[in-house]
C-alpha positions as protocol buffer text, in pm:
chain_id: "A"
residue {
  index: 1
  type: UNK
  ca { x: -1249 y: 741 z: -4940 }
}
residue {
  index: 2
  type: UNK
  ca { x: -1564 y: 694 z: -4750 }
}
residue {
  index: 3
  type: UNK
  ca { x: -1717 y: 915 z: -4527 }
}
residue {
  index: 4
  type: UNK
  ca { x: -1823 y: 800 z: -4192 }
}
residue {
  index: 5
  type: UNK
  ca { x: -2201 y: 836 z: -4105 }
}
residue {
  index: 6
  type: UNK
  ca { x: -2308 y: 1177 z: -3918 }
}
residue {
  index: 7
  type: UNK
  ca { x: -2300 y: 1133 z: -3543 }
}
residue {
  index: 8
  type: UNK
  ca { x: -2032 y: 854 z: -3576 }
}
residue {
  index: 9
  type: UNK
  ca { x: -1619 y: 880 z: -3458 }
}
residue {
  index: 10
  type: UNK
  ca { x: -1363 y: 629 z: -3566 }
}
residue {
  index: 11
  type: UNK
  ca { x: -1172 y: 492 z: -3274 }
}
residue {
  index: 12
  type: UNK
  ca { x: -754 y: 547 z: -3330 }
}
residue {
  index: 13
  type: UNK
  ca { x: -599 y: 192 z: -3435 }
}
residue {
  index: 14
  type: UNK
  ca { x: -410 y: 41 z: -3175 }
}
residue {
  index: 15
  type: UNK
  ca { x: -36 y: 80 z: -3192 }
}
residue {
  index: 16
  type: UNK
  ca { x: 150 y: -197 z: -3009 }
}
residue {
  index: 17
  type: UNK
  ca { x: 328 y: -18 z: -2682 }
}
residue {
  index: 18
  type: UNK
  ca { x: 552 y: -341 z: -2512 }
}
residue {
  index: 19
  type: UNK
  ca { x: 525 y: -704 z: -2501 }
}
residue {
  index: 20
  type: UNK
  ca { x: 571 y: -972 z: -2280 }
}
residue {
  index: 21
  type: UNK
  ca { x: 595 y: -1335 z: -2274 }
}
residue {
  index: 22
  type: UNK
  ca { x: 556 y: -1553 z: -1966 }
}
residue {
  index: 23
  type: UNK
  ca { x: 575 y: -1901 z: -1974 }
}
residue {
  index: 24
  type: UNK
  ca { x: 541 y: -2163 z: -1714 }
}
residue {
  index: 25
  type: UNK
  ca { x: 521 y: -2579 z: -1688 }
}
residue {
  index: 26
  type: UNK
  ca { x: 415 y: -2879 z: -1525 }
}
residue {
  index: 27
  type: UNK
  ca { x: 784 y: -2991 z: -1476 }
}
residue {
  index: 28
  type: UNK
  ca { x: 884 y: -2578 z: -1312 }
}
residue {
  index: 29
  type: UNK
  ca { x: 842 y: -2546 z: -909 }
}
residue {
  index: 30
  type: UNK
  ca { x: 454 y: -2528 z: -889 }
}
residue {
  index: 31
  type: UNK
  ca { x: 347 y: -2207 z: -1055 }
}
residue {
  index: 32
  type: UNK
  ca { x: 694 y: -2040 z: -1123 }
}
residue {
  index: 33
  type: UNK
  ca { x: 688 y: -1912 z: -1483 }
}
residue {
  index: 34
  type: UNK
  ca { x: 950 y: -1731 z: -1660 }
}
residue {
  index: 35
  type: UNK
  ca { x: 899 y: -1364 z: -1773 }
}
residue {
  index: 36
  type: UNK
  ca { x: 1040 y: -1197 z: -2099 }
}
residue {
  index: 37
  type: UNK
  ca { x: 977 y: -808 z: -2057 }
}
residue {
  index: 38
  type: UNK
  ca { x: 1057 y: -663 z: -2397 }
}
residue {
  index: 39
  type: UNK
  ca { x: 1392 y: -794 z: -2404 }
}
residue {
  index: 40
  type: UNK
  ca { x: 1436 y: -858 z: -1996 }
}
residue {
  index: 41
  type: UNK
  ca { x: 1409 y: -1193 z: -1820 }
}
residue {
  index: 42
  type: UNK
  ca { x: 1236 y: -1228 z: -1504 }
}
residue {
  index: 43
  type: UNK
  ca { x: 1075 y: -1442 z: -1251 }
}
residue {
  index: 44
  type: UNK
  ca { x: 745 y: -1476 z: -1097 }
}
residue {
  index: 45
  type: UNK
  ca { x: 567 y: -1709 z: -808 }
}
residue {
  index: 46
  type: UNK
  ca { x: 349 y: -1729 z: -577 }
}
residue {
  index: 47
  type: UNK
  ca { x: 451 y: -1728 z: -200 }
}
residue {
  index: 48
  type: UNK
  ca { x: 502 y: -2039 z: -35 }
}
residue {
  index: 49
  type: UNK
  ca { x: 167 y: -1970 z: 168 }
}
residue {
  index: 50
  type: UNK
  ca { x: -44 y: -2012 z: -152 }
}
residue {
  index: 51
  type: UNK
  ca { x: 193 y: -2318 z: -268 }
}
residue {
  index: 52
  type: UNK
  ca { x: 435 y: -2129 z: -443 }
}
residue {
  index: 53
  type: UNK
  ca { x: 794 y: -2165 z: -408 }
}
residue {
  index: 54
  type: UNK
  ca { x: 872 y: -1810 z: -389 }
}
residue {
  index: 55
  type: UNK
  ca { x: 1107 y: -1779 z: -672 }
}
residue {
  index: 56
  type: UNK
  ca { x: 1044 y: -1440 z: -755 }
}
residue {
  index: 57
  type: UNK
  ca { x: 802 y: -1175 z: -712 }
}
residue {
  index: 58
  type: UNK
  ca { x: 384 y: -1247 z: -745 }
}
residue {
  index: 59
  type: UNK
  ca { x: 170 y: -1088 z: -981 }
}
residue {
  index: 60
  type: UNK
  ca { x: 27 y: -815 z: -798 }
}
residue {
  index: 61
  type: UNK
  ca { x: 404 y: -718 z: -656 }
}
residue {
  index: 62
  type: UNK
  ca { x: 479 y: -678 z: -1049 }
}
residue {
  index: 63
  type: UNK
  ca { x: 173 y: -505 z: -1107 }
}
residue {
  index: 64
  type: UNK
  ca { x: 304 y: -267 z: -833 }
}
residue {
  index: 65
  type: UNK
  ca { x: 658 y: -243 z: -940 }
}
residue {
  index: 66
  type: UNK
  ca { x: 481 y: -150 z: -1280 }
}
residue {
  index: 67
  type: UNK
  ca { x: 299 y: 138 z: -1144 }
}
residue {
  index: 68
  type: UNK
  ca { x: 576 y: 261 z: -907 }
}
residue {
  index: 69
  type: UNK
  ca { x: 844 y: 244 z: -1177 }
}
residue {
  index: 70
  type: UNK
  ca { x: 603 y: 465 z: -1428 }
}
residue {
  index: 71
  type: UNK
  ca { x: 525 y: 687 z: -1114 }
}
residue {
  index: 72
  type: UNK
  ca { x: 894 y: 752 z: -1064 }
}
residue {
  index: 73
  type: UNK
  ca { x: 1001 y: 759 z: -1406 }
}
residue {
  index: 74
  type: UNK
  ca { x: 732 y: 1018 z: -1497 }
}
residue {
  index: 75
  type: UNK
  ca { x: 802 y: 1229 z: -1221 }
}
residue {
  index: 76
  type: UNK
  ca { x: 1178 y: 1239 z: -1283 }
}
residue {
  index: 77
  type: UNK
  ca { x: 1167 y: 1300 z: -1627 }
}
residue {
  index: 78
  type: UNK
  ca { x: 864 y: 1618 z: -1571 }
}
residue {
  index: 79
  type: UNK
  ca { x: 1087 y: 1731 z: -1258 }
}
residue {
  index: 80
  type: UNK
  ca { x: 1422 y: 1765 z: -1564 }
}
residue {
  index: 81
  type: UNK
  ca { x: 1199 y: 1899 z: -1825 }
}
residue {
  index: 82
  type: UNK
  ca { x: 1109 y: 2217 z: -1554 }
}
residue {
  index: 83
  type: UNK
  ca { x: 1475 y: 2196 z: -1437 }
}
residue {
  index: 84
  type: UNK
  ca { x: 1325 y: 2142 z: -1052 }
}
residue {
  index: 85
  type: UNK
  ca { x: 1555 y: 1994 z: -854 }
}
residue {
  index: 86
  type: UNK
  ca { x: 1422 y: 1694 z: -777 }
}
residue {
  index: 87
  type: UNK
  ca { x: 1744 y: 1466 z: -638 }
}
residue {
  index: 88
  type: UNK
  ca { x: 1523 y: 1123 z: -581 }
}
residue {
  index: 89
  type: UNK
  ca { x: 1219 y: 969 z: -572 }
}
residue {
  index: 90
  type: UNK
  ca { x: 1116 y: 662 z: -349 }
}
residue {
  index: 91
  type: UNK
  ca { x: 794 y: 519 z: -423 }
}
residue {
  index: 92
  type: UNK
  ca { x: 571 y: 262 z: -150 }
}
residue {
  index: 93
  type: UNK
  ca { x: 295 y: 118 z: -302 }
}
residue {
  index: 94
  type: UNK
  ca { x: 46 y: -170 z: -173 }
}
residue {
  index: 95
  type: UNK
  ca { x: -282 y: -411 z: -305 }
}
residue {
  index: 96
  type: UNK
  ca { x: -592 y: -416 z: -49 }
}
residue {
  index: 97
  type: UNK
  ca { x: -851 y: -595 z: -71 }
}
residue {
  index: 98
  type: UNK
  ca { x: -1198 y: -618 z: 151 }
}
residue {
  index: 99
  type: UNK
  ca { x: -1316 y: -959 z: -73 }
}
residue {
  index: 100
  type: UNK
  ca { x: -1520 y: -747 z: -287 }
}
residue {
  index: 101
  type: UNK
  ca { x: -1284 y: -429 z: -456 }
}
residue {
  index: 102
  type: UNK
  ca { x: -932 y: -402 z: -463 }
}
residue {
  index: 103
  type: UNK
  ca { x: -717 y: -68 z: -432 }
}
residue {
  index: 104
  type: UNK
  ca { x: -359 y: 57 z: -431 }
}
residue {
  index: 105
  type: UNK
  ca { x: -212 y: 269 z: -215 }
}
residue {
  index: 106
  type: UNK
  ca { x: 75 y: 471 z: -316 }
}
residue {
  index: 107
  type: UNK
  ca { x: 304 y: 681 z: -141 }
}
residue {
  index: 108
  type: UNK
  ca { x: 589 y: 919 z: -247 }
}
residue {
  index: 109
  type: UNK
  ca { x: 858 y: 1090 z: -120 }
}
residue {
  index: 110
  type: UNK
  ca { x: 1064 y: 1363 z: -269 }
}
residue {
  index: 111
  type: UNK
  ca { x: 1376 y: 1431 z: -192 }
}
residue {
  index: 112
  type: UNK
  ca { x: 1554 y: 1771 z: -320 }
}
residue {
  index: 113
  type: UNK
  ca { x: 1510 y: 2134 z: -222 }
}
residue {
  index: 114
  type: UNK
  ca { x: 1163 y: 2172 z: -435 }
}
residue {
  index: 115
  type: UNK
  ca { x: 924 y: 2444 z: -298 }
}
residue {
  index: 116
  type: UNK
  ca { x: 540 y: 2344 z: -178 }
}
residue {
  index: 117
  type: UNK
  ca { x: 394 y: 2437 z: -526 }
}
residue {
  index: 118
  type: UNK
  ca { x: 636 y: 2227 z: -715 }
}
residue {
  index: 119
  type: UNK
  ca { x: 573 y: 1908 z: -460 }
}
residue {
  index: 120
  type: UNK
  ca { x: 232 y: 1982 z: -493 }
}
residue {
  index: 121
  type: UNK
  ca { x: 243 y: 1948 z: -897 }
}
residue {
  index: 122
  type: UNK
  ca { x: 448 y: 1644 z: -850 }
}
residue {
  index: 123
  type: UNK
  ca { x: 232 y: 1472 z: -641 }
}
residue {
  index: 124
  type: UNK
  ca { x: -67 y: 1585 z: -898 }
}
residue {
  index: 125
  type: UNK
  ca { x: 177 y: 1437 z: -1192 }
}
residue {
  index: 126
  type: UNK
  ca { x: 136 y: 1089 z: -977 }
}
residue {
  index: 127
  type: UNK
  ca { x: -258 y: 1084 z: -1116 }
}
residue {
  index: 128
  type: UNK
  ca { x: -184 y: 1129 z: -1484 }
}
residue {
  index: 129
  type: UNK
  ca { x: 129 y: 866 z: -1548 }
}
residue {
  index: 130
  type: UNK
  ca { x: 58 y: 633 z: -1812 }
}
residue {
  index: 131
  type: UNK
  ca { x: 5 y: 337 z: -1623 }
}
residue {
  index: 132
  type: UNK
  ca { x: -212 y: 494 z: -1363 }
}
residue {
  index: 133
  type: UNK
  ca { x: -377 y: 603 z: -1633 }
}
residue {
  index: 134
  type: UNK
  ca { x: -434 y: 265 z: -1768 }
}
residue {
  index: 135
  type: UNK
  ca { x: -503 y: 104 z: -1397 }
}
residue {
  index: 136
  type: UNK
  ca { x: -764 y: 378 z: -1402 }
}
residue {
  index: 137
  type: UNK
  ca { x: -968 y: 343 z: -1732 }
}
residue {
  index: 138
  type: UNK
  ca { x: -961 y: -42 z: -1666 }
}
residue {
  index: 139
  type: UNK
  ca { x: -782 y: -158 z: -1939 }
}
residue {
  index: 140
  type: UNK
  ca { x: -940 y: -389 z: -2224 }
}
residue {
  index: 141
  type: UNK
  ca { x: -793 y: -727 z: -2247 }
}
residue {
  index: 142
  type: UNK
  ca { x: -875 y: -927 z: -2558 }
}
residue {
  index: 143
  type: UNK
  ca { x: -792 y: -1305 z: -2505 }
}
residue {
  index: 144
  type: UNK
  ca { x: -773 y: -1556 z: -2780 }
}
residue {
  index: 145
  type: UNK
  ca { x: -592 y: -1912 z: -2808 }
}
residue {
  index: 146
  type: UNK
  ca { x: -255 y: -1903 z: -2939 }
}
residue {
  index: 147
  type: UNK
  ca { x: -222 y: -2201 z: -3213 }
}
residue {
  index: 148
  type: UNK
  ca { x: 86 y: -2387 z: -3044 }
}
């Protein structure tokens, strides 16, 4: 076994979390392309204002759905781990942009007969989900061509 050099940290190996598979063609509607989540098919377009056909939803609506879906996942599950009672989340989220920066604006609402302090963790759960975690950090994304 070697021994790393003194000063130096080995970075954890990455462990595959989900996959996803989107493909899309010449012959489809003009930039519909198919979606396999893990083992769930889906749909995604552009609007018909950016020549689209608006088949399903576009990429930054998915991006959203992805970070609401965590949000109220995450809270739900912390909520029945503390045996709060939490009865449902609803989750509004929406992409900005001023040309320069983007941001995402989220905005929850609990529903239940929770007390300020437990809202108030809730809400503070909403920072630390995993995929506002990821949105956060600014995730890496290694491309490479895929031999057909």
């Amino acid at each position: 076994m070697s021994e790393q050099p003194t000063g130096t940290t080995t970075e954890p190996e990455f462990k595959r979390v989900t996959t996803a598979v989107v493909t899309g063609s010449a012959a489809d509607a003009p930039y519909h392309v198919g979606v396999l989540a893990g083992t769930h098919p889906l749909t995604a377009d552009e609007p018909v204002r950016r020549g689209g056909s608006d088949s399903g939803p576009e990429p930054f609506a998915l991006l959203l759905a992805s970070l609401g879906s965590c949000t109220a996942i995450t809270l739900r599950m912390y909520a029945e781990r503390k045996e709060w009672p939490l009865e449902a989340v609803r989750v509004r989220l929406g992409y900005e942009t001023n040309g320069a920066r983007g941001r995402i604006t989220r905005r929850v609402a609990l529903s239940g007969s929770l007390d300020e302090a437990q809202r108030a963790r809730l809400l503070d759960i909403c920072e630390r989900t995993p995929v506002t975690l990821a949105l956060k950090a600014g995730v890496a994304i290694d491309t490479t061509e895929d031999g057909a």
